[in-house]
C-alpha positions in Angstrom: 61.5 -30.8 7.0 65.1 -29.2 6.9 65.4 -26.7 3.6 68.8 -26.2 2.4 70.1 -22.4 3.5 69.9 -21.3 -0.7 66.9 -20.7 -1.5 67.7 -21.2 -5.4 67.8 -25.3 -4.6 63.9 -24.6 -5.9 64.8 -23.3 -9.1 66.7 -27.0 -10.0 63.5 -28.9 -7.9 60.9 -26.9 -10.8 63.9 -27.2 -13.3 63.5 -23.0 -13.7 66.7 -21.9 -15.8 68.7 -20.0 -12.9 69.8 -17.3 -15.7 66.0 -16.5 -16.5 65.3 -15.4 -12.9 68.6 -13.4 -13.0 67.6 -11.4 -15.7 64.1 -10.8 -14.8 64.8 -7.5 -12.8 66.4 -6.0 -16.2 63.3 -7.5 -18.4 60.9 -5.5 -15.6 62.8 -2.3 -15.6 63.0 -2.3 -19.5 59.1 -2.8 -19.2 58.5 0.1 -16.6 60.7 2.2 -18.4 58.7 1.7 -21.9 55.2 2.4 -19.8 56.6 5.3 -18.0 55.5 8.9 -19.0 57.0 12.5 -18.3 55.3 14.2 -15.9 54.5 17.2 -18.8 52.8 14.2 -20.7 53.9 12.7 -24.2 55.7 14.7 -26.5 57.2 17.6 -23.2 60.7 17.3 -22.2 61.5 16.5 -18.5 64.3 17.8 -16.9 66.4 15.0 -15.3 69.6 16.4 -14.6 72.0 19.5 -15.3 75.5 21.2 -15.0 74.6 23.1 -12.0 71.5 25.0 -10.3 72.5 28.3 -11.6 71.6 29.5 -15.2 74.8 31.3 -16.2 74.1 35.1 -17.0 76.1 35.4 -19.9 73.3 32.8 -21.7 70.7 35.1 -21.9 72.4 38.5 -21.2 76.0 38.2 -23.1 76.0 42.4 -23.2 75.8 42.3 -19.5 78.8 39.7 -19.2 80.3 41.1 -21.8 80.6 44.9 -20.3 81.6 43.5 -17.1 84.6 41.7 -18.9 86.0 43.9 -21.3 88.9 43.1 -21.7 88.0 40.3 -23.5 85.4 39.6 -26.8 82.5 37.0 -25.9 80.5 34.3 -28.0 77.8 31.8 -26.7 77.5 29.0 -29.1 74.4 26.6 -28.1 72.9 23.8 -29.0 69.5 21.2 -28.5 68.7 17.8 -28.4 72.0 16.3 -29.0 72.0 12.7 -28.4 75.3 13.0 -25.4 77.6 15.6 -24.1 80.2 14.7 -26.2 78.0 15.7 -29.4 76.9 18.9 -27.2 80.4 20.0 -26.9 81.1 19.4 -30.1 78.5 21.4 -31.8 78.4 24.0 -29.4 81.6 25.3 -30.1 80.9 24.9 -33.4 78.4 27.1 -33.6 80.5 29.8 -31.5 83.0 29.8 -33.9 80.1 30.5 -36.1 79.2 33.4 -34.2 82.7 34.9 -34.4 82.3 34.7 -38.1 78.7 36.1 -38.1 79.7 39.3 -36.2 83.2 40.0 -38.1 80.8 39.9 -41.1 78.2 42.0 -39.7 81.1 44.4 -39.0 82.2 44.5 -42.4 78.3 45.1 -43.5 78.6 48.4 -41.3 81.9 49.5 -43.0 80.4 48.9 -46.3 77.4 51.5 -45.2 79.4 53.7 -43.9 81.4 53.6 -46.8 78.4 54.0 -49.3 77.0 56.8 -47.4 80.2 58.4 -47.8 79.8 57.8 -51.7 76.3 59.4 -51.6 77.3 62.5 -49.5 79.3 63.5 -52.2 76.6 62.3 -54.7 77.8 59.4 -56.6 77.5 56.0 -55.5 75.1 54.6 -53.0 74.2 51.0 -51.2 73.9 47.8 -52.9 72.4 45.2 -51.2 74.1 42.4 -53.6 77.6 44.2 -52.9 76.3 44.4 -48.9 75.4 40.5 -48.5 78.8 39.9 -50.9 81.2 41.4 -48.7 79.7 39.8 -45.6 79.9 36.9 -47.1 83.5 36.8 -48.0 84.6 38.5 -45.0 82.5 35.5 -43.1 84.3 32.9 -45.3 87.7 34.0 -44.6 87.2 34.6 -40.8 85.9 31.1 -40.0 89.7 30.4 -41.8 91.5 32.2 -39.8 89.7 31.8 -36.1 92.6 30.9 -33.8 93.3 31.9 -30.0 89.6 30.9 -28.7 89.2 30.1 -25.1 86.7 28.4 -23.8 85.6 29.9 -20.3 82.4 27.9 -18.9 79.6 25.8 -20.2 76.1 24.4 -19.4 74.1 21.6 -20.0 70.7 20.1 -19.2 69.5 16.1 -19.2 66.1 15.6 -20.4 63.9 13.1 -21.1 61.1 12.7 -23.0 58.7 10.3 -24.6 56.7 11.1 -27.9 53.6 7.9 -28.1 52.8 6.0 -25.3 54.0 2.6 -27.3 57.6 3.8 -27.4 60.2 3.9 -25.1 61.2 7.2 -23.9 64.8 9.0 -24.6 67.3 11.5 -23.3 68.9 14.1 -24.7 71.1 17.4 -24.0 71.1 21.1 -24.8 74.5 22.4 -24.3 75.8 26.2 -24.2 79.5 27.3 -23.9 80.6 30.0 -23.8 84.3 31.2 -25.5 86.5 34.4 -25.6 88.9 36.0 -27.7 91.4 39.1 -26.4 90.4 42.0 -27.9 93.9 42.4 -29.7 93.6 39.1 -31.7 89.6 39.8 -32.7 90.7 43.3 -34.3 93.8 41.2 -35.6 91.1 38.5 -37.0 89.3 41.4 -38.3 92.0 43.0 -40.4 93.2 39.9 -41.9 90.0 38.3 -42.9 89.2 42.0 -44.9 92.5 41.7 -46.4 92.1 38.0 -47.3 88.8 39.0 -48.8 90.1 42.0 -50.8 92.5 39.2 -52.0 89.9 36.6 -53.0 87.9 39.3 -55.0 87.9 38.7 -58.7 85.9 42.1 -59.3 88.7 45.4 -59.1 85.8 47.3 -57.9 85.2 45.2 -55.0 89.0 45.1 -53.9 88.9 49.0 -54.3 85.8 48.7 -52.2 87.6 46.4 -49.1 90.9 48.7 -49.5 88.7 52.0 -48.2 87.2 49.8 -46.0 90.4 48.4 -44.7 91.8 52.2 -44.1 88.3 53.1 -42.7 88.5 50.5 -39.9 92.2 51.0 -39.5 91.4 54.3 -38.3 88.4 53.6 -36.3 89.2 54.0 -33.0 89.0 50.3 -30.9 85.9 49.7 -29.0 
């Protein structure tokens, strides 16, 4: 007996639904993927795929990166199980930004101390650690205003996957880390003007007194 040269003349012989055999490859992946388990077992990430084979240096050694690029102020801003790169991106930079903040207010906890040691040399005065976490603070609040001549300079991401019960199906996710610069020019610019905008934003006299001796004391502290 001569057969027709398409096979899918069966499918109308049994009266299968031609659509239901197309999508039976996608309802047998959907069910692999569902059984399938990392390799670490439930609940341990799996490395699928990332930005390049190289972990950059200046991820876990930014002082080294930094001293061989000084000519320029580095942040790393990172970032875990974001749902896509867009998100990692995002957040990353986000949280370098942060980071800029975080050290401009650390740097204005240090001219506070050196200020109040001052005080107590000449014995009067001393540190307060509500004044202390007060000036960071404001100092913090008004750098993250005024942040502005960033450049990114490199990133890296990893894919993973993972699966948390064995009756789930598993999913991906990404931790990102970028890594941004500012020239050292606009950082001690950024530095100055978020003191002076939190001198200004101080409803207390003494604590405006306070940020204009620490405005002269940085002033004449020689740059890094």
């Amino acid at each position: 007996m001569a057969y027709p040269e398409d096979p899918t003349w069966l499918l109308y012989r049994w009266r299968f639904p031609k659509w239901l055999l197309l999508m039976l490859p996608s309802f047998l992946f959907a069910s692999c993927s569902s059984l399938s388990t990392p390799p670490g077992g439930l609940g341990v990430p799996h490395l699928e795929s990332r930005s390049s084979d190289r972990r950059p240096l200046w991820i876990d050694s930014p002082g080294i990166w930094q001293k061989k690029h000084p000519e320029r102020v580095y942040f790393v801003g990172s970032t875990s199980k974001e749902p896509d790169q867009e998100s990692g991106r995002t957040d990353a930079y986000e949280n370098a930004m942060r980071s800029i903040a975080e050290r401009l207010g650390e740097k204005a906890r240090s001219l506070y101390r050196e200020e109040s040691l001052r005080k107590m040399g000449v014995g009067s005065g001393g540190m307060d650690m509500s004044v202390e976490r007060r000036v960071s603070s404001l100092v913090m609040t008004q750098a993250q205003a005024r942040i502005s001549g960033v450049r990114v300079d490199d990133y890296f991401w990893r894919k993973y996957w993972e699966k948390d019960r064995a009756e789930q199906p598993p999913y991906s996710f990404y931790k990102y880390h970028v890594l941004v610069s500012i020239r050292k020019d606009l950082y001690e610019h950024l530095l100055r003007k978020s003191l002076e905008g939190a001198r200004d934003s101080a409803r207390d006299p003494r604590t405006k007194a306070l940020f204009d001796k620490m405005i002269r004391q940085e002033a004449a502290t020689p740059a890094e």
